[in-house]
C-alpha positions as a printed Julia matrix, in Angstrom:
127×3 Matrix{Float64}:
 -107.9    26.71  26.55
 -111.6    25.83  25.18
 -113.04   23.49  27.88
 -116.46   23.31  25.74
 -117.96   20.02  25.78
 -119.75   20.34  22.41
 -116.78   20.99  20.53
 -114.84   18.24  19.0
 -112.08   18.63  16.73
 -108.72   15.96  15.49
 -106.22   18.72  16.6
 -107.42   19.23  20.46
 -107.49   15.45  20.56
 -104.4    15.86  19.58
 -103.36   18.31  21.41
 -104.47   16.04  24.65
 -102.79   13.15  23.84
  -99.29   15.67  23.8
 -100.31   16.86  26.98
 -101.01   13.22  28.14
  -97.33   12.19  26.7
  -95.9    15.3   28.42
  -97.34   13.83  31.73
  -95.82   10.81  31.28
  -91.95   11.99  30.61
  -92.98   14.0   33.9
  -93.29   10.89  35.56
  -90.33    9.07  34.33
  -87.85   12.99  34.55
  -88.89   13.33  38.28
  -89.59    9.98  40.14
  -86.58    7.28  40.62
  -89.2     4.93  41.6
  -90.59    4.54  37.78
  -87.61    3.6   36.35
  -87.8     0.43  38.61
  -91.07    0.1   37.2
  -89.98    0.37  33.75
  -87.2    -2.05  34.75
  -90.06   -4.42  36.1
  -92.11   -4.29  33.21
  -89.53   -4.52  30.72
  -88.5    -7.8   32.96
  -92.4    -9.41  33.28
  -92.63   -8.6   29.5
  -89.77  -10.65  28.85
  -90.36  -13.32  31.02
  -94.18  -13.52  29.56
  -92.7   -14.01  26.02
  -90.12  -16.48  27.16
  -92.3   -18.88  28.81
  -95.27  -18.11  26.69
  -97.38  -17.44  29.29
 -101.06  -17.79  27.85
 -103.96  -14.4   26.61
 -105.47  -14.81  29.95
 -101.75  -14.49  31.95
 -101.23  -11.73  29.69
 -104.2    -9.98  30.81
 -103.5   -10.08  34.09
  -99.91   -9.22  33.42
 -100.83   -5.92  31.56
 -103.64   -4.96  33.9
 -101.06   -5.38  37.3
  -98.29   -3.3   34.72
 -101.24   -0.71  33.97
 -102.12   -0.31  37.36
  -98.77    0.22  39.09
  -98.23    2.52  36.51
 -101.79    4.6   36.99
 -101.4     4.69  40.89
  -97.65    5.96  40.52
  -98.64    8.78  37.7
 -101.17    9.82  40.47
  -99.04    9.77  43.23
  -96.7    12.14  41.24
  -99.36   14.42  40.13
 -100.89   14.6   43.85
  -97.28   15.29  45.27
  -97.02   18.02  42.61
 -100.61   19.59  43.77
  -99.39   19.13  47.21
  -95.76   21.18  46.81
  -98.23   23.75  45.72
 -100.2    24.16  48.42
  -98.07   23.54  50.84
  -94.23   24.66  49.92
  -93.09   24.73  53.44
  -93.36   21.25  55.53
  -96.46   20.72  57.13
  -97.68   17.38  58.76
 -100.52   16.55  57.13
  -98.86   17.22  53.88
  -96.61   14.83  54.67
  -99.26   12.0   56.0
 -101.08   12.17  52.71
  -98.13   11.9   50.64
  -96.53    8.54  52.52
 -100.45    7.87  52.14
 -100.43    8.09  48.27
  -97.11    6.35  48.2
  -98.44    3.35  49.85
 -100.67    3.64  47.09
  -97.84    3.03  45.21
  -96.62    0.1   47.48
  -99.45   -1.73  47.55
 -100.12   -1.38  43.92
  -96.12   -2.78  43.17
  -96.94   -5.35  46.17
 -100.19   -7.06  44.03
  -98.7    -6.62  40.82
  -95.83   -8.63  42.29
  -98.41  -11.08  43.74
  -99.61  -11.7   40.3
  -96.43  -12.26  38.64
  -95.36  -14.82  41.4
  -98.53  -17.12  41.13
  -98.57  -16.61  36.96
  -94.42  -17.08  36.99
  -94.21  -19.88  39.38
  -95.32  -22.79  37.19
  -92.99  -21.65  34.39
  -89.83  -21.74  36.99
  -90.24  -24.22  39.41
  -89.37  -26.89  36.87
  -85.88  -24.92  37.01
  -85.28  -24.71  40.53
């Protein structure tokens, strides 16, 4: 693989982006937990075109979505670096991997936060 900066061509951009998408259908193959995310974001998108929630909302919306989604492809990749180093149980291993998946908790927790206080306006009329 040519790591050299200076050179630039269409098909190695290409080429990342197919690595990039081959990351992705990592994610989704070997964590349970995304598919609750797709599930969720599926569900907010929904629920943001229902009520017609306004550009701003959206914004918010998509950057909560992106970030759960960033934080969980990182917690998968850092598990997989971790199995590597460390096939047999050890600890610390462990520590560091409920660590990144309270990454993952927090991020779901916030992005949950922001659908609440968006959401809640559109709802409570139907409560």
């Amino acid at each position: 693989m040519n790591n050299n900066a200076d050179t630039f061509s269409i098909s190695g951009r290409i080429r990342s982006a197919l690595h990039a998408i081959e990351g992705i259908v990592e994610v989704m193959r070997s964590q349970h937990n995304a598919w609750l995310h797709a599930l969720a974001t599926l569900c907010v998108l929904a629920a943001g075109y229902a009520f017609g929630v306004s550009t701003s909302q959206w914004c918010f919306l998509i950057m909560a979505i992106t970030g759960v989604w960033v934080v969980e492809a990182l917690n998968t990749a850092f598990e997989l670096l971790c199995d590597v180093i460390s096939p047999e149980f050890h600890p610390l291993v462990k520590k560091s991997k409920d660590v990144a998946a309270g990454a993952v908790l927090l991020s779901a927790i916030g992005a949950a936060t922001i659908g609440f206080v968006i959401f809640l306006p559109y709802v409570t009329p139907y409560l």
